[in-house]
C-alpha positions, 0 to 999 in steps of 0.5 A: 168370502174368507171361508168356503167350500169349493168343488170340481169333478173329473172323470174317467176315460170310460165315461161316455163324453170321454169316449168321444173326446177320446176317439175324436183326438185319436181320429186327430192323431191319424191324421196329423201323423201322416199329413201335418198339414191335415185340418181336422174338426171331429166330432164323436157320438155313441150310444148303446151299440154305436159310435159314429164320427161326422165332421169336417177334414181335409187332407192327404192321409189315408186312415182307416178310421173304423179301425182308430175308433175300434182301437181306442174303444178296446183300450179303454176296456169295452170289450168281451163278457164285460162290454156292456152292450158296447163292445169295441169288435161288435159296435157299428161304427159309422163314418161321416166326414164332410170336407173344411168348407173353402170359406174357412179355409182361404182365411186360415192359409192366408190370414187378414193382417198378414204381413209379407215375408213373415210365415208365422204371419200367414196363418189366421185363427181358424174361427172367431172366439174368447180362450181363458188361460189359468195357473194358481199357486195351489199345487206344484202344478200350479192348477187349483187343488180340487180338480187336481184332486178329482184328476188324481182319483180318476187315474187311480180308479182307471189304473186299478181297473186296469192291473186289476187290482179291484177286477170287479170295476167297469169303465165308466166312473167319476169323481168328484171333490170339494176343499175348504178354503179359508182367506183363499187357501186350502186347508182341508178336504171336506167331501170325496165322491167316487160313482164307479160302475162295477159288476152285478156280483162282487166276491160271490156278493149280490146284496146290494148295500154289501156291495156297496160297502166292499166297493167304499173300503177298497176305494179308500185303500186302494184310490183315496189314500195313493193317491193323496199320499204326497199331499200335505193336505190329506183326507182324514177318515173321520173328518172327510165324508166320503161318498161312494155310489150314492144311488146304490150301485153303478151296474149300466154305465158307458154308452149303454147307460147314457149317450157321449158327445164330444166336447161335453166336459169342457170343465173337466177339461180345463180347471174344474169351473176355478177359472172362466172358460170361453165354451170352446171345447178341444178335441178333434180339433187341429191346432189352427183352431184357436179354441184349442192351440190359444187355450194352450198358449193362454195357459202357458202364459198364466202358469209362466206368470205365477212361475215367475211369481209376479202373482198367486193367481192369474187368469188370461183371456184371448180373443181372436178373429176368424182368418186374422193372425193377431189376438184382438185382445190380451187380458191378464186378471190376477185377482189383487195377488200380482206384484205389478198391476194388471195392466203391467203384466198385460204389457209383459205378456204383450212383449214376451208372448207371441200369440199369434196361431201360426207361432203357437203351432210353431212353439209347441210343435202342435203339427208334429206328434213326437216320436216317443209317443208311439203316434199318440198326443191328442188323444192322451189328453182327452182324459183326465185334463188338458192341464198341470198332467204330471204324468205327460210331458206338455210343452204349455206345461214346461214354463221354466225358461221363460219364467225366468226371463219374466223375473228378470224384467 
């Protein structure tokens, strides 16, 4: 197609699946903070009044978890008057964790192929699975601009909410926007969507189509135009529609509107359906789970691909076999924009990337939470993207060194 319309959505931290996502990575951070060693698979649910965490982990920290998941829930807003039957100091929360079955376990520390006296050799990717890997030219970040967009409307919803700039905003919100592409480049931004949840009276306001209209001017002024304002390619008032709680309003929200699972905006997590994705879902997963550390690497090679300019756009697949250190296979796709074939950049990333778990783990440092981040990594990507985060210093994000390597071969 030369022209076409393309959208992705995002949402924000108070979304129920976010909640989830949010907790299960928070629980991840305990843990690797007091044992790197720790092997984690969190999964979160909540409902109206309840969050439980179940599971499998294994290791010698001691965590208080019901405090984790009552901290997190307090940060991202639920609490008090405005709570919405699901108040972080209230809410029950149930704790029921299995220990990693040994099966799995023997496989990981002690992979297949493992070849003696190599260590990174040693670890096996803790479960079978195909990882997609992403970057395009589309944005500074190299990530595809639609959900780069949806992104930056979220945070801007949440941080308004937050310094209280628009104090009549609940948590849960999303966003959701559509580009139009001509030949395969954006050229405009055709629909923006913003659902936020907000309370029952607005300035004295209870007629619901004011309220709506009080919620679409400020979201314009104080969401859109911020932040698209670096943009070359902007929002035009008389141009772009813009759609804003298109049911009326957004008064029951959060847990109390829907139940959150973890691992349920697994788009959201990644490029917005641009690109393909193997199903796997990140969070409460620790890094020898491929389906989280692989998506890592298989980014950081697309990025560094297009980095280096050998294509616009490039997408990389994985695939790996449970307690077997080496990939079972690489593919690179660039979609005819590379410089060299496909089969060229394969044999590059064959020579250049070591992708092996035990290696990714290294490379990335995926075991040790850095200090300045007071404790919390994981749980800092459980919303609003895994990928192209401006506002976090991710090592699959930094290509600079090796991309260079890559336009001197």
């Amino acid at each position: 197609m030369s022209n076409y319309v393309f959208t992705s959505e995002s949402v924000t931290e108070g979304h129920p699946d976010k909640i989830c996502d949010q907790v299960s990575d928070a629980v991840l951070d305990s843990l690797l903070a007091k044992d790197p060693t720790s092997r984690v698979a969190c999964e979160t649910v909540v409902n109206t009044g309840l969050c439980l965490i179940t599971g499998e982990i294994t290791s010698s920290a001691q965590v208080d978890f019901i405090q984790v998941v009552r901290q997190v829930i307090a940060d991202i807003g639920y609490q008090g008057a405005r709570a919405g039957g699901f108040d972080a100091n209230s809410c029950a929360v149930l704790v029921a964790l299995d220990q990693q079955s040994p099966d799995i376990a023997q496989g990981v520390d002690d992979a297949e192929d493992h070849m003696a006296g190599d260590p990174l050799d040693k670890v096996g990717a803790g479960d079978q699975g195909i990882m997609f890997g992403y970057a395009c030219n589309e944005t500074p970040e190299l990530m595809p601009l639609p959900i780069s967009l949806a992104h930056r409307l979220s945070r801007r919803l949440s941080k308004v909410r937050h310094d209280k700039t628009l104090e009549y905003l609940l948590p849960d919100g999303k966003t959701q926007v559509s580009v139009l592409y001509e030949n395969n480049k954006p050229i405009a931004i055709n629909t923006i969507l913003i659902s936020t949840q907000h309370t029952s009276e607005i300035e004295g306001v209870t007629n619901e189509k004011e309220i709506r209209e009080i919620i679409t001017n400020d979201l314009w002024s104080n969401v859109v135009e911020p932040s698209t304002a670096d943009l070359s390619i902007k929002p035009d008032p008389n141009e772009t529609r813009f759609l804003v709680n298109p049911t009326g309003k957004f008064v029951v929200g959060g847990p109390q509107g829907d139940a959150g699972l973890t691992g349920r905006k697994i788009i959201v997590d990644t490029y917005g359906g641009y690109a393909r994705h193997g199903g796997g879902a990140f969070s409460g997963k620790d890094p020898t789970k491929v389906d989280r550390s692989a998506a890592y690497a298989a980014r950081f090679v697309a990025k560094s691909l297009v980095a280096a300019g050998l294509a616009e756009r490039a997408e990389v697949q994985l695939s790996y076999a449970i307690g077997v250190a080496n990939p079972v296979s690489i593919l690179v796709e660039s979609f005819g924009t590379g410089k060299k074939s496909n089969e060229e950049l394969t044999d590059l990333v064959e020579k250049y990337f070591d992708l092996r778990p035990g290696a990714i783990i290294k490379q990335f440092k995926l075991d040790q939470l850095p200090k300045e981040r007071g404790g919390r990594f994981y749980r800092d990507t459980a919303a609003y993207g895994h990928f192209g985060r401006p506002d976090l210093n991710l090592p699959w994000e930094d290509v600079e060194e090796i991309s260079e390597k890559l336009k001197r071969d």
